[in-house]
MIGU-893203 format. One line per field, with one value per residue (C-alpha): residue in three letters; residue number from 1; z negated, y, x negated. Coordinates in nm, 4 decimals. Example, Ala and Ser with C-alpha at 12.3 -4.5 7.8 and 13.67 -1.06 7.14 Angstrom:
2
residuo: [Ala, Ser]
num: [1, 2]
w: [-0.7800, -0.7140]
v: [-0.4500, -0.1060]
u: [-1.2300, -1.3670]
***
This chain:
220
residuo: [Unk, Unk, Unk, Unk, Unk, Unk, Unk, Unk, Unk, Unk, Unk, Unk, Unk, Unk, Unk, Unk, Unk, Unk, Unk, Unk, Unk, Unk, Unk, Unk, Unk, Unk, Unk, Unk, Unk, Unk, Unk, Unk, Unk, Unk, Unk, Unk, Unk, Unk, Unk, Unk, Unk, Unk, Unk, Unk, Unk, Unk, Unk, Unk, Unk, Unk, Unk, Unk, Unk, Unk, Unk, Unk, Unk, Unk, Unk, Unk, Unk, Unk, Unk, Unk, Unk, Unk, Unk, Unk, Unk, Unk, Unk, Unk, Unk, Unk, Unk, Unk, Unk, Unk, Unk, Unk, Unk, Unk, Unk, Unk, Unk, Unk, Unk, Unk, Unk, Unk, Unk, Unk, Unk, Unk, Unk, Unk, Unk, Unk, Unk, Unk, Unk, Unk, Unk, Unk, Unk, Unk, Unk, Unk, Unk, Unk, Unk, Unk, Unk, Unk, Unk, Unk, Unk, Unk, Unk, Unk, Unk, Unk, Unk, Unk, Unk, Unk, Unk, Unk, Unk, Unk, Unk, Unk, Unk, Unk, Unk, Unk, Unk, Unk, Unk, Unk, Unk, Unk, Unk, Unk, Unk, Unk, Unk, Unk, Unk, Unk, Unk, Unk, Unk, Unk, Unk, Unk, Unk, Unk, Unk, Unk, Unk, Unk, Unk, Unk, Unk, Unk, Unk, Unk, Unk, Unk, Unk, Unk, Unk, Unk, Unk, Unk, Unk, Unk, Unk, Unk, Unk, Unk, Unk, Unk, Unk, Unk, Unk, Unk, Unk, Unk, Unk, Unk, Unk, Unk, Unk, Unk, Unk, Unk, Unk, Unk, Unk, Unk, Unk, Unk, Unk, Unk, Unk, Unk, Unk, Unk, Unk, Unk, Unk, Unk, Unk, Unk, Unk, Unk, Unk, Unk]
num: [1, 2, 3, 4, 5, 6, 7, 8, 9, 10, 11, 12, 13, 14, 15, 16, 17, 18, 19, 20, 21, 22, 23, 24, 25, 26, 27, 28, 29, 30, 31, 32, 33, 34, 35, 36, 37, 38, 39, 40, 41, 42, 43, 44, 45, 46, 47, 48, 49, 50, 51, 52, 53, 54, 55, 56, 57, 58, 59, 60, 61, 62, 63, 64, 65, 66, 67, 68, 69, 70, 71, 72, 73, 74, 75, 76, 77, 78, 79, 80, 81, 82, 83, 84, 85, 86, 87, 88, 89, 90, 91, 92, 93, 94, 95, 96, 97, 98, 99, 100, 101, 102, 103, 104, 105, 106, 107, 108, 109, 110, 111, 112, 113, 114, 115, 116, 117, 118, 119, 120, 121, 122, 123, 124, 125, 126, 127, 128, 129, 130, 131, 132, 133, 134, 135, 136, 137, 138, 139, 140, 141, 142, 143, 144, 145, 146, 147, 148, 149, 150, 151, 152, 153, 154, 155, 156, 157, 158, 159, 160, 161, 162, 163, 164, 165, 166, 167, 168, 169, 170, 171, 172, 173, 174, 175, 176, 177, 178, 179, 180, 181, 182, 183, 184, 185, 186, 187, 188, 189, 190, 191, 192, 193, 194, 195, 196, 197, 198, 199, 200, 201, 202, 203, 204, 205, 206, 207, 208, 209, 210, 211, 212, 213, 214, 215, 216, 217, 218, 219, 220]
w: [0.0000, 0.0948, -0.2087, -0.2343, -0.1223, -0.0998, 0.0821, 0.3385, 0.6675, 0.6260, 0.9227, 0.7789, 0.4221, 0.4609, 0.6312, 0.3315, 0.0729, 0.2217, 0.2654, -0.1056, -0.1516, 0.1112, -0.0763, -0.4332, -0.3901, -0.2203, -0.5528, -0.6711, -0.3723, -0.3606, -0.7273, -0.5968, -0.3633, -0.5958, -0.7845, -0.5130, -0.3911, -0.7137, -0.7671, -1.0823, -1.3434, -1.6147, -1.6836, -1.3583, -1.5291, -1.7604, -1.6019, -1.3062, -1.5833, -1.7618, -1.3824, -1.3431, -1.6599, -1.5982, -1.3156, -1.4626, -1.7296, -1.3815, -1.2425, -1.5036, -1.6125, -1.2016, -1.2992, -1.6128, -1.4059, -1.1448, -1.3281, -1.4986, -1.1905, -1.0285, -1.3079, -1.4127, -1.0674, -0.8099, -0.6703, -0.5773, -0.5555, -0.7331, -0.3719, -0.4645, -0.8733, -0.7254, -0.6075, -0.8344, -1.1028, -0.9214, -0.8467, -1.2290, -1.2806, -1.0165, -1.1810, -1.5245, -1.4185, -1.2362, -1.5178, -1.7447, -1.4973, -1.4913, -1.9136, -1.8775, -1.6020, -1.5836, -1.9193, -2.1573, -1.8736, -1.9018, -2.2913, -2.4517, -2.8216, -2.7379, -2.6235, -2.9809, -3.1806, -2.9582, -3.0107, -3.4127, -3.3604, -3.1835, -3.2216, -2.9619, -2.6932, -2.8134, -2.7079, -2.4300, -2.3598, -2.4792, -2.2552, -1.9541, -2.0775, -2.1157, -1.7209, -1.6074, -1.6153, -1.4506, -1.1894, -1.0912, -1.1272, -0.8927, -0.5653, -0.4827, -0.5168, -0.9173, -0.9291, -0.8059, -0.9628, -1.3821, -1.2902, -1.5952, -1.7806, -1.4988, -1.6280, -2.0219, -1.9160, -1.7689, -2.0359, -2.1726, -1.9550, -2.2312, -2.4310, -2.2677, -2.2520, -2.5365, -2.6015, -2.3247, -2.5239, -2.8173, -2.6034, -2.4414, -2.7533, -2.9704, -2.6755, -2.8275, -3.1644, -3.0129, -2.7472, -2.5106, -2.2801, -2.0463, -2.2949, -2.4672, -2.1862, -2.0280, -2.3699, -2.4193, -2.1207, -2.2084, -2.5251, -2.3757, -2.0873, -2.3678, -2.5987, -2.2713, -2.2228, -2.5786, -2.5654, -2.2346, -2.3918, -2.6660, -2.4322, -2.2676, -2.5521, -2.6750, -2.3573, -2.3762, -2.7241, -2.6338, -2.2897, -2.5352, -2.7500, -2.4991, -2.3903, -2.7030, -2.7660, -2.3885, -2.4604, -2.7876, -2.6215, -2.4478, -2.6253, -2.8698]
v: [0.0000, 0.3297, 0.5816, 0.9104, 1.1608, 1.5552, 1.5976, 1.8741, 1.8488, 1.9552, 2.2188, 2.3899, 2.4166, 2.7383, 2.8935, 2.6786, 2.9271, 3.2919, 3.1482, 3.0552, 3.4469, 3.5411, 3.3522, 3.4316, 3.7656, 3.7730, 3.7504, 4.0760, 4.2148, 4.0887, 4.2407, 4.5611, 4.5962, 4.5171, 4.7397, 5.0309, 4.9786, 4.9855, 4.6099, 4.4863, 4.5965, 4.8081, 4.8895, 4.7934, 4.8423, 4.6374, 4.3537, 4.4205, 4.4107, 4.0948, 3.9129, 4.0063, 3.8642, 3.5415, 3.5404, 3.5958, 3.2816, 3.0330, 3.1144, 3.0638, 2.7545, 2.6379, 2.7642, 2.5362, 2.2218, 2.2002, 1.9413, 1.7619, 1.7359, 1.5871, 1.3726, 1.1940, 1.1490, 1.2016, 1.5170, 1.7235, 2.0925, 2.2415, 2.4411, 2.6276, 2.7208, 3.0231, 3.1956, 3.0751, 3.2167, 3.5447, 3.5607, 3.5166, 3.8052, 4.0484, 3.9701, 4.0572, 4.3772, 4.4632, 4.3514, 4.5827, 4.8972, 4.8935, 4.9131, 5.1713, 5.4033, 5.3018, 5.2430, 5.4434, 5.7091, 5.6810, 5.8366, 5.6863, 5.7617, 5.5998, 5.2956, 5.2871, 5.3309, 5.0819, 4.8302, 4.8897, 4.8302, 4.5192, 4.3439, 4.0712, 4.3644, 4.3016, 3.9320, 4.0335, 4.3552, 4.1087, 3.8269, 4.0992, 4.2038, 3.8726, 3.8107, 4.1392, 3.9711, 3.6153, 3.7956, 4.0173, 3.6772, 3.4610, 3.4450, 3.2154, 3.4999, 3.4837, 3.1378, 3.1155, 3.4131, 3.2767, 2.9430, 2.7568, 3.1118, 3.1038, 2.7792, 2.8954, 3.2274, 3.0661, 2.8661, 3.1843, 3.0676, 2.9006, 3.1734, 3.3698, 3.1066, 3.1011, 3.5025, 3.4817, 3.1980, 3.3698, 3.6739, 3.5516, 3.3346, 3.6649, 3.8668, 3.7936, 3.7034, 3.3631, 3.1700, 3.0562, 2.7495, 2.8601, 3.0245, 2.6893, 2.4962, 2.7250, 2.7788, 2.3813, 2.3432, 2.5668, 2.3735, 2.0694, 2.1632, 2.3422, 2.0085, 1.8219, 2.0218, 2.0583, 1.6433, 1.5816, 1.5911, 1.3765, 1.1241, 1.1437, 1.0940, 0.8678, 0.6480, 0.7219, 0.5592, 0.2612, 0.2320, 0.2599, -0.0125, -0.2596, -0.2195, -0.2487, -0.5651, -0.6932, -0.6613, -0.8102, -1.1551, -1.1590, -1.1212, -1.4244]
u: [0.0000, -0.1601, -0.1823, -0.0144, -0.2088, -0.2061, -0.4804, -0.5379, -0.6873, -1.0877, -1.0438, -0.7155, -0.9029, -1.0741, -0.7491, -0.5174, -0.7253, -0.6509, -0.2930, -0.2760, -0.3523, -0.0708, 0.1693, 0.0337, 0.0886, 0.4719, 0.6335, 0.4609, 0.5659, 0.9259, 0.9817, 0.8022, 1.0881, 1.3637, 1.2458, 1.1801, 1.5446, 1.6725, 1.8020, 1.5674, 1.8552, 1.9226, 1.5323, 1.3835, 1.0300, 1.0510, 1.1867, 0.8840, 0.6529, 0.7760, 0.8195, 0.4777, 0.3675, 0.5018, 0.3163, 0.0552, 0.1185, 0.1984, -0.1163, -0.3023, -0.1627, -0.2268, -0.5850, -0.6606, -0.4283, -0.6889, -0.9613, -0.6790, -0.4981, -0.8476, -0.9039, -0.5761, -0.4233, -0.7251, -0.6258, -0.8874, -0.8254, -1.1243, -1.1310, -0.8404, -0.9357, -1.1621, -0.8070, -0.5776, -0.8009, -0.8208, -0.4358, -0.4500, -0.6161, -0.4317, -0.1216, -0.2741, -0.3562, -0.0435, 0.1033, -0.1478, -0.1426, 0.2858, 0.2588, 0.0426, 0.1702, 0.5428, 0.6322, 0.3944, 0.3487, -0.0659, 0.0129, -0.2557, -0.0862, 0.1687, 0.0198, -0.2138, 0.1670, 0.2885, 0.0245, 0.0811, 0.4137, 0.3981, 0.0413, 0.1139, -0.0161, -0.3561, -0.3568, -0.2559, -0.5196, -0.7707, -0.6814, -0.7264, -1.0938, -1.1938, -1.0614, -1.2296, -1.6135, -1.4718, -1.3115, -1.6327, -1.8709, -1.6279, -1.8153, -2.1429, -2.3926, -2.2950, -2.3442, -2.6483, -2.7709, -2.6002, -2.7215, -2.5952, -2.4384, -2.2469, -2.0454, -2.0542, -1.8812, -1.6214, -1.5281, -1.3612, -1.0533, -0.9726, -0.9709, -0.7457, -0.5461, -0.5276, -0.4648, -0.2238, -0.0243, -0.0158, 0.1151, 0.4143, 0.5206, 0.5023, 0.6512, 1.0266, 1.1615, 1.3063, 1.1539, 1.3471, 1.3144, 1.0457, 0.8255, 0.8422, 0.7143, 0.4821, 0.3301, 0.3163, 0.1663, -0.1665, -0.1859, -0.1715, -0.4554, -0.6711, -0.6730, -0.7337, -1.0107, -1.1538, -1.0884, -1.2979, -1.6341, -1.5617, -1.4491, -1.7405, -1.9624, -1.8058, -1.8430, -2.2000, -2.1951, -2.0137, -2.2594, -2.5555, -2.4003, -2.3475, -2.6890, -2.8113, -2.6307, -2.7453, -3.1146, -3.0321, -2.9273, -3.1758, -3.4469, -3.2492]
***
């Protein structure tokens, strides 16, 4: 029986990754019109900035799927984690740049009583700083030129995913359905994560063990 496969032809790759951008971005531009035409609501800024925010929580749950995805059921899209990490962070700042200029009108006292008012902004700002240096070191010139830092920087993903968790759970007084999951599914990839070494030590161990036990017998 062949096995299911999601594959994409090698020669429609590169052209499959500026299309992922096309279509990241049409939401943000779908809401933009709503918005511009006047069909987002009541408070059509708010509900731009919260449509953007969940954005911003889709993408980056795509983001941290991508080595699970490759390791649990042998899809490999690790070509795709450069732009679904950067539509990550585009969102975030549209996201960040609407709060600021649409809703707190660039009133930088406002934002600071704001953020005292409601502290689950600062996950949120601090998720966005943390995405500012990952965004400027995605290309292959910053790999080369980290080497190794390169990796241990972005391993602050998980960090913001963390931040950004914490952010949209605190966002409302109850969560509702889709908070719950989307927040349950950045746990769940973050202790996936924080699990994967151990696993692999621990099959070092048991690799070492059997080897020990195979010279052992032998030498019996």
């Amino acid at each position: 029986m062949t096995a299911f496969s999601l594959a994409i032809p090698k020669r429609w790759q590169p052209a499959s990754v500026w299309l992922l951008y096309v279509v990241g971005l049409v939401p943000a531009a779908w809401y933009f019109y709503l918005g511009a035409t006047d069909q987002l609501g009541a408070d059509p800024v708010k509900t731009f900035e919260l449509c953007l925010g969940i954005w911003t929580i889709r993408f980056l749950i795509l983001t941290l799927a991508v080595t699970p995805a490759r390791d649990l059921l042998g899809w490999n899209y690790l070509r795709y984690r450069r732009a679904l990490g950067l539509l990550t962070f585009y969102y975030a700042l549209m996201h960040f740049t609407v709060y600021m200029v649409l809703d707190q009108a660039l009133d930088i006292a406002a934002v600071i009583d704001d953020v005292v008012k409601r502290p689950f902004i600062m996950f949120g700002m601090g998720a966005l700083a943390m995405l500012v240096p990952l965004a400027i070191t995605s290309n292959n010139f910053s790999i080369r030129r980290l080497g190794k830092n390169w990796i241990w920087l972005h391993r602050l993903v998980y960090i913001i995913g963390a931040c950004a968790a914490l952010h949209f759970a605190l966002s409302t007084k109850i969560l509702s359905l889709e908070q719950y999951i989307y927040v349950g599914l950045i746990i769940a990839l973050i202790l996936y994560r924080s699990y994967k070494p151990i696993g692999r030590s621990r099959k070092k161990g048991q690799g070492r063990a059997r080897g020990g036990r195979a010279v052992a017998s032998s030498a019996s």
